[in-house]
N, C-alpha and C positions, 0 to 999 in steps of 0.2 A: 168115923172120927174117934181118935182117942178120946181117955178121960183130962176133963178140964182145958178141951178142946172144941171152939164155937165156931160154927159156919157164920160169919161177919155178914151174909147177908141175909141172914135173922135179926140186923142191926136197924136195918137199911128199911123204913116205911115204905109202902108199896107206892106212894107219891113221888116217894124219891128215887124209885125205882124206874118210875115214867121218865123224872129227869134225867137219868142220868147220861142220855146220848145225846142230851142239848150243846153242849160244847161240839159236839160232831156237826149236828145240823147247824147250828149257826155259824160257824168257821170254818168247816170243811179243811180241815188242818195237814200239812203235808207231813208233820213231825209232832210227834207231843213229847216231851223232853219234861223231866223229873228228875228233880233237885231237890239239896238238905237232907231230912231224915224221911223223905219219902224214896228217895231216891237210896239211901241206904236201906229201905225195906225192902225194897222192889223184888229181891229173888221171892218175898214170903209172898204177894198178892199173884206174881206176874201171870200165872197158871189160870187163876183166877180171873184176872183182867181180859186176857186173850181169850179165853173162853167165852164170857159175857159181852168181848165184841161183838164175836161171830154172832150174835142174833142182831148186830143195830143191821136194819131193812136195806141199807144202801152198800150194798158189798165192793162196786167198783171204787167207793174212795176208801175202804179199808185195807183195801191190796194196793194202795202206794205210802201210806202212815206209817212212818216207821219212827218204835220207841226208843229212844234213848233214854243214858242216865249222863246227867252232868254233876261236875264237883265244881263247879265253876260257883261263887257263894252268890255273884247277882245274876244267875241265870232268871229269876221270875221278871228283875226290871228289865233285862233286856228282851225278853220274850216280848213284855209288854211294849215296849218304845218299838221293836218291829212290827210290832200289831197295828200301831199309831202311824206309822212311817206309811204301812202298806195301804194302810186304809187312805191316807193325805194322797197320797198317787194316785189312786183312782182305777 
């Protein structure tokens, strides 16, 4: 790493590190979709991101997840109201 250049997961408590594939296990997500100013960083982590998949234990639902980025500005409430919707169906 350059100078005045930090591996962000020096940031990251090793707690939070356990968390971090709890959105995976508890949803089993077909998409994960990034919006606003995460979604305009996204080329900086992505490398990163997909890296740190590859070790969550359950590989068959990481081979059909696919990331998008949206500019859509209420992409998080509609993510959520389909969350609601899916979950009301059963």
């Amino acid at each position: 790493m350059g100078r005045g250049k930090i591996d962000a997961r020096t940031l990251i408590s090793p707690a939070q590190q356990k968390k971090e594939f709890l959105i995976l296990l508890a949803v089993d997500p077909e998409a994960i979709i990034l919006g606003g100013s995460v979604s305009r960083a996204f080329s900086l982590f992505e490398k990163g991101m997909r890296e740190r998949m590859r070790s969550f234990p359950y590989h068959k639902s990481l081979e059909r997840i696919v990331i998008e980025i949206s500019d859509q500005p209420e992409i998080a409430i509609l993510g959520a109201a389909a969350l609601y919707y899916d979950a009301r169906q059963g």
